[in-house]
C-alpha positions in Angstrom: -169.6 -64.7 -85.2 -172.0 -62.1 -83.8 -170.7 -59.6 -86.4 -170.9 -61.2 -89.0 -174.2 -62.2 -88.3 -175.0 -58.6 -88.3 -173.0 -57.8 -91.2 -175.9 -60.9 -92.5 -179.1 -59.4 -91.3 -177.7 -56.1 -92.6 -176.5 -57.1 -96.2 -179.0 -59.7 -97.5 -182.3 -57.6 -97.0 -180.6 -54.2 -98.9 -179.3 -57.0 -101.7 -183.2 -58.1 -101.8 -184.8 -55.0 -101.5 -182.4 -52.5 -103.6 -182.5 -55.3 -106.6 -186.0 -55.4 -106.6 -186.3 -51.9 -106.6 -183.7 -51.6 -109.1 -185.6 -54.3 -111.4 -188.9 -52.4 -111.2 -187.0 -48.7 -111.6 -185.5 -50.1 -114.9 -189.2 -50.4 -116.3 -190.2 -46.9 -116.0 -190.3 -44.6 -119.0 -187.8 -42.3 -118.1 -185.3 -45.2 -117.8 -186.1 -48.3 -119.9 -183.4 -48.1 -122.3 -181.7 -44.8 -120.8 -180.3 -45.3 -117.5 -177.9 -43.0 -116.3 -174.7 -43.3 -114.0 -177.1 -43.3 -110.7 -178.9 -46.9 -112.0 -175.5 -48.5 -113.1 -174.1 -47.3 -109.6 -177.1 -48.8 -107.6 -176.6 -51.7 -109.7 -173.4 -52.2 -108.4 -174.1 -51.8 -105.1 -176.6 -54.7 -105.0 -174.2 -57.0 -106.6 -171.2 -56.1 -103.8 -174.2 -56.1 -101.3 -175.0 -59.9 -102.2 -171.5 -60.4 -103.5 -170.3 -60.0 -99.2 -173.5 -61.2 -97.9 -173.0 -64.4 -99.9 -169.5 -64.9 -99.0 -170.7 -64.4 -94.8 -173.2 -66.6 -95.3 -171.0 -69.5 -96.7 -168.6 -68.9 -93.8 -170.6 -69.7 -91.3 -170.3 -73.3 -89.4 -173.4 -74.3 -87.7 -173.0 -77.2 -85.3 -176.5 -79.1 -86.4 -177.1 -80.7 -90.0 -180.2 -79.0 -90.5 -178.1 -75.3 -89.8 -175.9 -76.9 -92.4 -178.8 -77.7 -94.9 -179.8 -74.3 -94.7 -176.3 -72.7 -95.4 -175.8 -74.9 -98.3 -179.1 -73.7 -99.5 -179.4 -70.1 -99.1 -175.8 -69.1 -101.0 -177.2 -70.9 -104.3 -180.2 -69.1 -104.1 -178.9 -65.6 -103.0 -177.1 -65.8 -106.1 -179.8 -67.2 -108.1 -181.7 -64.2 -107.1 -179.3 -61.7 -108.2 -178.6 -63.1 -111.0 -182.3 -62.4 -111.8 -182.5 -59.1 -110.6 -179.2 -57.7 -112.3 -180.3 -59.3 -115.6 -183.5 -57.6 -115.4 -182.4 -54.4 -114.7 -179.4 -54.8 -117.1 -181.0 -55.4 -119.9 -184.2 -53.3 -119.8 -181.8 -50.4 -118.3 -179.1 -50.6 -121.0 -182.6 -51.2 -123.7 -181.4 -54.4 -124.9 -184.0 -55.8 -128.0 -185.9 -58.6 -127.1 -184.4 -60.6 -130.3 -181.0 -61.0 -128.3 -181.8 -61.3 -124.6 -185.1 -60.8 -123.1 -185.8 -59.9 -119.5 -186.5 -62.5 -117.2 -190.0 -60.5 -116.8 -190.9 -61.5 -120.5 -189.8 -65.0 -120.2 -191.5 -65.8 -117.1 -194.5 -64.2 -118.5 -194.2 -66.5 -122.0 -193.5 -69.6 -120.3 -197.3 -69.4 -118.1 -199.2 -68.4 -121.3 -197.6 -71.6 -123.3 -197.5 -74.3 -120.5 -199.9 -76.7 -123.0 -196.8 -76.2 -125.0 -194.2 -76.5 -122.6 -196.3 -79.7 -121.0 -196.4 -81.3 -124.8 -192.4 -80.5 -125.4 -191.8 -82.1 -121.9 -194.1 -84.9 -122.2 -192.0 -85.6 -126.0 -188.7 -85.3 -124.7 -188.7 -86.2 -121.3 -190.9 -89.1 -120.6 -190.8 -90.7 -124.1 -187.4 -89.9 -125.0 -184.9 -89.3 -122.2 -186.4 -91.6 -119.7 -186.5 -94.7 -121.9 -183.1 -94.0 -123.2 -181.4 -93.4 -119.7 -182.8 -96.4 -118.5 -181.6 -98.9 -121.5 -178.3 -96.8 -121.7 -177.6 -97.7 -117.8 -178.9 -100.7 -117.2 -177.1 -102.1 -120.5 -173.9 -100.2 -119.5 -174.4 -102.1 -115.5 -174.9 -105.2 -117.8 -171.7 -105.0 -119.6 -170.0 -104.0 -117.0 -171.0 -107.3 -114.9 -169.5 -109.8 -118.0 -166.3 -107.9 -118.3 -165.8 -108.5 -114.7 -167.0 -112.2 -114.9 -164.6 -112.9 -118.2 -161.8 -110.9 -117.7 -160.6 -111.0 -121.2 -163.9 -108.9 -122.5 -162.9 -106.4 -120.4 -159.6 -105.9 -121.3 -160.8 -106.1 -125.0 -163.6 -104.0 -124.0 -162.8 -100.9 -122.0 -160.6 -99.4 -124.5 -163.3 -99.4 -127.3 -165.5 -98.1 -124.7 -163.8 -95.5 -123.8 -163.0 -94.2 -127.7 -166.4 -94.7 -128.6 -167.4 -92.4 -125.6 -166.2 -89.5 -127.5 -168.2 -89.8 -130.4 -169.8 -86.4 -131.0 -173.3 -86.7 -130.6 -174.1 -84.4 -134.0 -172.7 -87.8 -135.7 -174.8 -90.1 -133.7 -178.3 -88.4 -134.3 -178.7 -88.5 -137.9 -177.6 -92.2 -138.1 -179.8 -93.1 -135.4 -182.6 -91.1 -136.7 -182.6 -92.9 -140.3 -182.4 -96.2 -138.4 -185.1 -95.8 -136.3 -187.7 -93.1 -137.6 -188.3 -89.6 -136.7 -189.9 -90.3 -133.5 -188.7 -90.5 -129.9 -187.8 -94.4 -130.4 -184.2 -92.4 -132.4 -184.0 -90.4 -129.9 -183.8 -92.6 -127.0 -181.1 -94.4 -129.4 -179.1 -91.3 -128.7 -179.5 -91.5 -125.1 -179.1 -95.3 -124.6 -175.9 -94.5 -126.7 -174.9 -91.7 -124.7 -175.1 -93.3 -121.5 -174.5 -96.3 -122.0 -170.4 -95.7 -122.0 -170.5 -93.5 -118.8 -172.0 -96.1 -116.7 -170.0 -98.7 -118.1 -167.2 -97.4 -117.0 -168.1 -96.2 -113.3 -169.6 -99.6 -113.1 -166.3 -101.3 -113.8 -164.5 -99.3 -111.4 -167.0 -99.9 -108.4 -166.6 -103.5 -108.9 -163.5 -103.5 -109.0 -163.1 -101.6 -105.3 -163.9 -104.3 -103.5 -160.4 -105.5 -101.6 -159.1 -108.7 -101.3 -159.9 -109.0 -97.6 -163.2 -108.7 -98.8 -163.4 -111.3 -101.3 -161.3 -113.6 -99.5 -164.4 -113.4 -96.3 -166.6 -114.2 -99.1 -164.7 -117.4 -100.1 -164.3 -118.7 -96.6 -168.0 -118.8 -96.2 -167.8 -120.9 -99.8 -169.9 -117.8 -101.1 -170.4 -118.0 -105.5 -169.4 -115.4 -107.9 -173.2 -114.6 -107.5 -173.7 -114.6 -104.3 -170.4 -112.1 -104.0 -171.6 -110.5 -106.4 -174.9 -109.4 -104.9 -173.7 -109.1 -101.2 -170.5 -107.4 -101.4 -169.4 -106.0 -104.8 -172.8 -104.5 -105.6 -173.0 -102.4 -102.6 -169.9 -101.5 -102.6 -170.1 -100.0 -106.1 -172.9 -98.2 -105.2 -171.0 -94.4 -104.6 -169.7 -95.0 -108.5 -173.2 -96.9 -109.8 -174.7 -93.4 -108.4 -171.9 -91.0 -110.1 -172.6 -92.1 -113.3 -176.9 -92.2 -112.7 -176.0 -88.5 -111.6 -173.4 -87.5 -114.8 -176.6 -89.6 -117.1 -179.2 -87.7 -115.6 -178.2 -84.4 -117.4 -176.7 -86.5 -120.5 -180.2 -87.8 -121.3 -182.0 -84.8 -121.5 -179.1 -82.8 -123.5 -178.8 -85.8 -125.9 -182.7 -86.1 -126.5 -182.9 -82.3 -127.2 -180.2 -82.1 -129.4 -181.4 -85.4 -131.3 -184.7 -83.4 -131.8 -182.7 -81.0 -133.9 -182.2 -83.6 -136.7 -185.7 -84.9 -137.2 -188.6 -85.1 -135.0 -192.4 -84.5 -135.0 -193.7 -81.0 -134.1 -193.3 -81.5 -130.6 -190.3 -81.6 -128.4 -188.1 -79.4 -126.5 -185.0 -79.2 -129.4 -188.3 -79.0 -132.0 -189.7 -76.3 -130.1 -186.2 -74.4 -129.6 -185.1 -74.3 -133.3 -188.2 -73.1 -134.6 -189.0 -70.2 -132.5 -185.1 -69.2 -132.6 -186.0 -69.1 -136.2 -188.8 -67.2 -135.9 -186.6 -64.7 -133.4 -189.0 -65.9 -130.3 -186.2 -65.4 -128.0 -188.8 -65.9 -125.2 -190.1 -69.0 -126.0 -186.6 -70.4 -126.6 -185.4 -69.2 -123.0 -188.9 -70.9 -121.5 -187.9 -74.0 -123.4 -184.2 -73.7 -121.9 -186.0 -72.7 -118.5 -188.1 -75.7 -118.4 -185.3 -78.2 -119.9 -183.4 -76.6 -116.3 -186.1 -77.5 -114.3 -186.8 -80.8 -115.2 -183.2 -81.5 -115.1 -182.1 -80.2 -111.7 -185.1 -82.3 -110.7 -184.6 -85.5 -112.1 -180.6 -85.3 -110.8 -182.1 -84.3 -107.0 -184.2 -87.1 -106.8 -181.0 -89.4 -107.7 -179.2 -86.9 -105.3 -181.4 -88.2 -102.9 -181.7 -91.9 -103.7 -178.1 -92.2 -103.3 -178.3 -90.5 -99.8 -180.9 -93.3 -99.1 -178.9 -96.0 -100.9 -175.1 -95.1 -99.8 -175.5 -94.0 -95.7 -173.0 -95.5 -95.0 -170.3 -94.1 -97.1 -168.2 -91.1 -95.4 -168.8 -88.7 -98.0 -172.6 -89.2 -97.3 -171.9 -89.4 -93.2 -170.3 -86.0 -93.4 -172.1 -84.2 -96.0 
């Protein structure tokens, strides 16, 4: 334990330090675009520095949660930050045009000069797109999934066209959903309902059916209704599966709304935004729209992440996470 915690505190401050060197090295005139074999070999370095101090790290086995916490947390970002720092130096090293992959430097730089942009595109797509649409798409598919339970015979009928129509490419929904409903966000939270809407349905039906018969039978003997069952037991005991298809929906809505802004839309959005500028070769503003479409994503899908931990303590996976 003690060595590799000095193998640790040795390896992830040269990882830090040598990439950030390397990152600002690869910007001076004598190397932007002409590295030689010394750059590429300190480049390598960093990454097997990080590379071993990453795979340390994730070895360890602290006895507290919050010791835990922070080792779950620091191998995601350790990587993050190389990944950074290597592309950086990569591609201004190597002189790679801006037109096929620009530094992180440039796009970092375009996405603070364009946040009335960005904050229009997100407002579009997020709020008045993918949040209405994930809402309809899982409460309807909870709703469906609560009268196939109650009649049987839908649900048999049911789950199999579900489950067909849940691989309907989403290039053939758009257009139809645009000429039904306008060009608009009201289409595109058509796509997301749509998109949802089978995902949920089906975890939904499989939670509720979880419940065992002991279960049900306790239920009975204390002359407890379908409702009543339904809203004590069943629920609640579908919540892990209610909350694995919220999580899988969380980044279905926001890929289905872009992508649905590819096929009609007004000049906002983030799909609007993307095919434009990668029209007009604005590979920056495309990887700030990507950037910000990451952001909003890994945020919306933590605060179910942590909802569920809220909602489902009681489940082992949540007790020994």
């Amino acid at each position: 334990m003690t060595r590799r915690a000095a193998r640790i505190g040795l390896l992830t401050p040269a990882a830090l330090i040598g990439g950030t060197a390397l990152a600002l090295a690869a910007h001076r005139p004598g190397l932007t675009g002409a590295a030689g074999p010394g750059f590429w070999l300190a480049a390598f370095l960093v990454w097997l520095a990080a590379t071993l101090a990453a795979r340390d790290i994730a070895a360890l086995e602290p006895g507290h949660a919050a010791g835990r916490r922070l080792v779950r947390l620091s191998v995601p970002l350790l990587f993050g930050l190389l990944v950074l720092v290597l592309w950086e130096a990569v591609v201004v090293g190597a002189g790679v045009p801006a037109v096929l992959m620009p530094p992180p430097s440039a796009i970092a730089a375009r996405f603070t000069t364009a946040l009335p942009v960005l904050g229009a595109d997100f407002v579009q797509t997020c709020l008045k797109s993918a949040l209405p649409g994930y809402v309809i798409g899982c409460l309807s598919g909870l709703g469906v999934a609560i009268l196939a339970d109650r009649l049987p015979v839908l649900g048999r009928g049911l789950l199999p066209v579900a489950n067909v129509a849940s691989a309907l490419p989403i290039v053939g929904i758009a257009p139809i959903m645009v000429m039904w409903f306008g060009f608009d966000w009201p289409s595109k939270a058509a796509v997301v309902a749509v998109m949802t809407f089978f995902p949920m349905l089906v975890q939904a039906g499989a939670g509720l059916a979880a419940t065992g018969g002991i279960e049900r039978d306790l239920m009975r003997t204390y002359a407890a209704g379908y409702g009543r069952t339904l809203l004590s037991l069943r629920l609640p005991m579908a919540l892990p599966f209610l909350f694995t298809a919220l999580k899988v929906n969380a980044t279905l809505a926001l890929i289905g709304a872009i992508v649905a802004e590819f096929f009609g839309t007004p000049i906002v959005g983030m799909g609007f935004r993307i095919s434009i500028e990668a029209a007009r070769l604005s590979l920056d503003m495309v990887w700030a729209e990507i950037a910000l479409a990451a952001l909003a994503g890994s945020a919306f899908y933590g605060l179910i992440a942590l909802a569920e931990r809220v909602a489902t303590g009681w489940h082992p996976s949540v007790r020994t996470g």
